[in-house]
C-alpha positions, 0 to 999 in steps of 0.5 A: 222687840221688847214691851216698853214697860220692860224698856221703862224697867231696864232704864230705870237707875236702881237706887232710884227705882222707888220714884219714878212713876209707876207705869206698871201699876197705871197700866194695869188700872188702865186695864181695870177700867176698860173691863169694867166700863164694858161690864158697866160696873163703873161710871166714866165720871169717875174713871176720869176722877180717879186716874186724874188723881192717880196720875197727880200722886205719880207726878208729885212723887216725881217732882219731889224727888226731882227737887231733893236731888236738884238741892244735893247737887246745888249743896255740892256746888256750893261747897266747891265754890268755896274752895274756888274762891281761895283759888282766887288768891293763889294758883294750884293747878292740882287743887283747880285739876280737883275742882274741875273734876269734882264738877264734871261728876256733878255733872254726870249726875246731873246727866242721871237726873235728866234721864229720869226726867226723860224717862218719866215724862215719857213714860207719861206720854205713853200711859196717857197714850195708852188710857185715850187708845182703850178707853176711847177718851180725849183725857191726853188734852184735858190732862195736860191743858188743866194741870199745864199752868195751874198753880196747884199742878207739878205736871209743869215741873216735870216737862219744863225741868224748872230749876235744872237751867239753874243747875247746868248754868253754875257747872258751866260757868264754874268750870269755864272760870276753872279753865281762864284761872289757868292762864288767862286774866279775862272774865269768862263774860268778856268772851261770851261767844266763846264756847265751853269745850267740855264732853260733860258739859256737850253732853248735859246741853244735848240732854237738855235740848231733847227736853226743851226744843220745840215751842207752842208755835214750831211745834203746831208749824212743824208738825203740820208738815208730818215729818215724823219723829221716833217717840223714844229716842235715844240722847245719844241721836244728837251726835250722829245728826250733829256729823251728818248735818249741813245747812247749806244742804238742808236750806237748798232742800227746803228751796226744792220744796219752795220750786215744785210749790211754785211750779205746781201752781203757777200754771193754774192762772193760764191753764184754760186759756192755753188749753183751748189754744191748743183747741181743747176745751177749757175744762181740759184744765183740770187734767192739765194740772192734775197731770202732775198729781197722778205722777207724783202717786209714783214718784212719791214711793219711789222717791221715798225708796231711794232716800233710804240710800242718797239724797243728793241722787234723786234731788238731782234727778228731781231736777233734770226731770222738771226741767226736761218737763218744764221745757215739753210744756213751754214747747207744746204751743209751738208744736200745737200738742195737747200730748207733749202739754201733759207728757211735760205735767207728767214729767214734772209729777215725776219729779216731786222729790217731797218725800225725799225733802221730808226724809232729809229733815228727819233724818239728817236734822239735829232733833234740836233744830228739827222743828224748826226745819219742819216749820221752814218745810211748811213756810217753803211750801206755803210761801211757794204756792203764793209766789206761783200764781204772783209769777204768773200773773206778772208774765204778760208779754208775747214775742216770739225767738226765731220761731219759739213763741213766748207768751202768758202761756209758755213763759211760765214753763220757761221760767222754771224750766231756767230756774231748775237748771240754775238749781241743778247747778248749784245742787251739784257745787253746794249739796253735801250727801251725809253719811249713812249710817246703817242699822248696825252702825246706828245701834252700836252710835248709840250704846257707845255713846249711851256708856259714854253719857251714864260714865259713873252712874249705875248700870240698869239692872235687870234681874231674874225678879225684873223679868218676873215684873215684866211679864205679868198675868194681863201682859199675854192679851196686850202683848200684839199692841205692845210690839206694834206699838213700841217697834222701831222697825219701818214697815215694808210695805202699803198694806203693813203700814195701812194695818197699822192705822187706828180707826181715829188715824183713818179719819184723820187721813179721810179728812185730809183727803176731803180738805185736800180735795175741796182746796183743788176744786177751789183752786183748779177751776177758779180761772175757768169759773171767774172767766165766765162768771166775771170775765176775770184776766190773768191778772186778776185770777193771780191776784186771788189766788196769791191771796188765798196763797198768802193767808196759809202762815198768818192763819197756823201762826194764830192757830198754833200761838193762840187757839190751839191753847184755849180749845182742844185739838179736836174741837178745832178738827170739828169747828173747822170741818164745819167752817168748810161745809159752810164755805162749800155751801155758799159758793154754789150757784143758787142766786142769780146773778152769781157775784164777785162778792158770793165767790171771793168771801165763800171761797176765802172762807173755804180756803182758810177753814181748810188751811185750820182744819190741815194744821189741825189734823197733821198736828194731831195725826203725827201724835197719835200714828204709829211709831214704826211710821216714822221711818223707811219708804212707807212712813206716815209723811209719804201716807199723808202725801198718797191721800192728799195726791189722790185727793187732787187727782180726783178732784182734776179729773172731777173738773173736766167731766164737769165740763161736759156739763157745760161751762154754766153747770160747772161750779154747781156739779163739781162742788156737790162731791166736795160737799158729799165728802165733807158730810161725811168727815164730819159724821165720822169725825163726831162718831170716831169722838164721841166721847169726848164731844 
């Protein structure tokens, strides 16, 4: 384990030591500043000042240096494309063997050049990382947000690479004319679609995807899904994933996600009615849809475990698993069994194979289509959870096959009992089980790739006066928070990965728990509330419940293309938290008569709050958790997952004491837990970040 400004160190280009952002010093002040603000020696006005300040130095010294080498190798350019043009009159394969040659080193130095932007924007990344954990700011967002596109501000050039497009396009195209001058008459714009086959030029293309992959919108969508990623990882990943990545196993993965969405929800229209057929009560509902939630608490470990050995396995067993429940619940009627009912909503728990979904797409999935991949996983989910209740309203009919009843309450566990059948099928024809790649293969993937990429540039340096650098006399009192912070080793267990939580990363999980908690509430009893209040159909509870289903997109896609923009992450985590407190308050019975219109407009703005309010908090908690969380069975997605779980469970069996109440008090006494937990978000979310608010 190694301190990361030992890595910044050992990375560093030596003749170039003198530019790169002095990670070292700014950590040291970082240091200065939290001694002194406990003594009260300094004020927070100034200390904000003055890093701002230190940090704008840091960043133009960069920039600069960046725009100097950007003009050499621009220079270099020009003068070998002088001696391309006498080429175009005579062919000498020696001079154009020269030409091509001299671009590749170019190249190669522009390699060097991306890495130092890479280093120093991640260098960056943890020094502001770094200054919010000690000081206890949200200076990260204000930083960033006021230096983005100021006019003034060079942070822009640093993570846009301004420029550097322009540099990697005249290699490419350069080189390209080289190669058609050896025999081809066309101009390389004849053949746009044909790709340039160069190592060099592979290579600059996979520095540069690193750099530029995600966008404001993928980004916001993809990590509302928490599928985490390593915070340094190596340029050289790309290959491995390129090797191990198939689309069409990626897109079933993402259509597994789609189907337990569908599944989980489709039975929430008809759960009560086919409860007390079964002559229990319609509260039972609660346990009947909860019953998959306590399952997947199981599956969702175990799941994660097996993924660090094969995706295609458990899938598989995902599939055989749902099916084998779908057909026990559709059967339950026929046999009059509550017990067969929730032994197949076990089974189907048992199923959820969502950790591995999320597994696949960290580490299967090109880092430069991985965001992409995340938001697909969020899409699928959310697009899932409005088809459920659309299906279920849709299957109205009532027959009987020899003595096999078909109805609106067995029909939905027919349906997808079919449909997994049909996927385990075409899971097994299409499905393509990556490679694995074992530590020792992954880490020598990586140095053989790292010698191939820095061909030509200086080997880092470290020296007897660079290990006297790195272990300076303040590195002793911080060394147990750098090693748990900059280790990639996974953790092996819940506890370990629960000590690597924050105080903001618990509330974070709290909140998620809350959020999670109010949606099932909200969802669960709507059949059985609706059916007393306003004596609703199955067709009309789908038709709600679809469209709460269908706000989940168009509310992250305003989220993260706009607001998230102007406002600060957690101003929206607080307005949100707020926004819910408000919908859960206006939904309690108070007013008699309870109408259409209190319920549908409380309910929506619920709904829609905690749908902002996930976004948020997912886009923030996969920032600031620990690195080592982001791989093995105990990551941060399968955290997420447990909280969230918990969360229903809780709130399903909330629902059928409920019912012991009566049907008349059972709006009111469920939706007092929800209201007492989001109290409680909110105080701790205004006390975890007081500082900033």
């Amino acid at each position: 384990m190694v301190a990361f400004g030992k890595k910044l160190k050992d990375r560093q280009i030596e003749e170039w030591q003198g530019y790169y952002i002095n990670y070292k010093l700014m950590k040291k002040k970082v240091k200065q500043y939290a001694r002194q603000i406990e003594t009260g020696g300094i004020e927070r006005r100034y200390v904000l000042k003055d890093f701002s300040r230190m940090l704008d130095i840091q960043i133009e010294k960069v920039v600069l240096f960046l725009l100097e080498q950007q003009g050499i190798l621009s220079s270099r350019i020009a003068k070998f494309g002088e001696q391309q043009e006498t080429l175009q009159i005579e062919l000498d394969l020696v001079k154009i063997a020269a030409l091509r040659e001299g671009y590749r080193d170019i190249g190669r130095d522009l390699l060097k050049l991306l890495f130092f932007v890479e280093i120093n924007a991640i260098g960056l990344r943890k020094i502001l990382k770094k200054f919010d954990k000690r000081l206890g700011y949200g200076f990260t967002d204000y930083y960033v947000k006021t230096r983005a596109n100021h006019p003034y501000s060079q942070l822009q050039q640093v993570f846009k690479h301004v420029g550097l497009g322009a540099v990697v396009g005249a290699i490419s195209r350069n080189l390209a004319e080289l190669e058609d001058r050896q025999g081809s008459y066309l101009s390389i714009y004849d053949q746009p679609t044909r790709p340039l086959q160069d190592p060099v030029i592979d290579a600059i293309r996979a520095a540069v995807d690193r750099l530029s992959y995600s966008t404001n919108f993928l980004t916001f969508l993809g990590q509302h899904a928490l599928i985490m990623h390593e915070e340094l990882p190596m340029p050289t990943e790309e290959n491995p994933d390129d090797e191990r990545y198939n689309f069409m196993s990626l897109f079933m993965n993402l259509v597994n996600t789609f189907l337990y969405m569908v599944n989980t929800y489709i039975i929430v229209p008809t759960a009560d009615d086919y409860s007390m057929s079964l002559g229990a009560a319609a509260t039972v509902c609660g346990v009947v849809i909860g019953a998959m939630a306590v399952a997947q608490i199981f599956s969702s470990i175990y799941f994660s475990a097996w993924s660090n050995k094969s995706y295609f396995k458990p899938l598989v067993f995902s599939s055989i698993l749902l099916f084998i429940g779908n057909v026990m619940y559709a059967l339950a009627y026929d046999f009059n069994s509550i017990s067969v009912l929730l032994l197949g909503r076990l089974f189907c728990g048992l199923g959820s194979a969502r950790a591995v979904n999320r597994r696949y797409i960290s580490d299967c999935v090109p880092l430069k289509i991985r965001m992409q991949a995340s938001a697909g996983f969020v899409s699928a989910s959310a697009l899932g959870m409005a088809c459920g209740p659309a299906l279920a309203g849709l299957l109205q009919v009532k027959f009987k096959i020899y003595m096999i009843h078909i109805n609106q309450n067995t029909l939905p566990g027919w349906v997808m009992a079919v449909a997994w059948l049909l996927y385990l099928i075409w899971l097994s024809i299409s499905f393509r089980e990556p490679d694995r790649l074992s530590h020792k293969d992954l880490v020598h993937a990586r140095q053989v790739g790292s010698d191939a990429l820095e061909k030509g540039a200086t080997q880092p340096l470290l020296s007897s006066e660079a290990h006297q650098d790195g272990e300076d006399d303040d590195q002793e009192c911080d060394m147990s928070e750098e090693l748990s912070e900059d280790s990639h080793a996974p953790v092996s267990s819940l506890k370990a990965a629960y000590k690597l939580l924050t105080p903001s990363v618990k509330v974070q999980l709290l909140i998620y728990f809350m959020l999670k908690y109010a949606m099932e509430i909200l969802l669960a009893e709507s059949s059985v509330i609706t059916s007393y209040y306003f004596h609703w159909t199955t067709g009309k509870v789908s038709i709600f419940l679809v469209c709460l289903g269908l706000t989940v997109l168009p509310v992250n896609i305003i989220i993260g293309s706009n607001i998230s923009n102007i406002f600060e992450d957690r101003q929206i985590l607080l307005a949100s938290e707020i926004m819910v407190f408000l919908g859960i308050l206006a939904s309690f019975n108070v007013i008699i008569p309870y109408t259409v219109t209190q319920y549908v407009l409380s309910g929506l703005v619920m709904f829609v709050s905690a749908e902002v309010l996930e976004g948020v908090n997912l886009s923030l908690l996969s920032r600031v958790m620990s690195s080592r969380l982001s791989r093995g069975t105990y990551n941060g997605g399968l955290l997420s997952t447990e909280a969230g779980t918990i969360a229903r469970v809780i709130a399903d069996a909330t629902i059928t004491l409920g019912g012991y109440a009566g049907e008349s008090r059972l709006l009111n006494v469920t939706l007092l837990p929800s209201l007492a937990i989001c109290i409680l978000t909110i105080i701790c979310t205004c006390l975890t970040y007081n500082s900033q608010y």
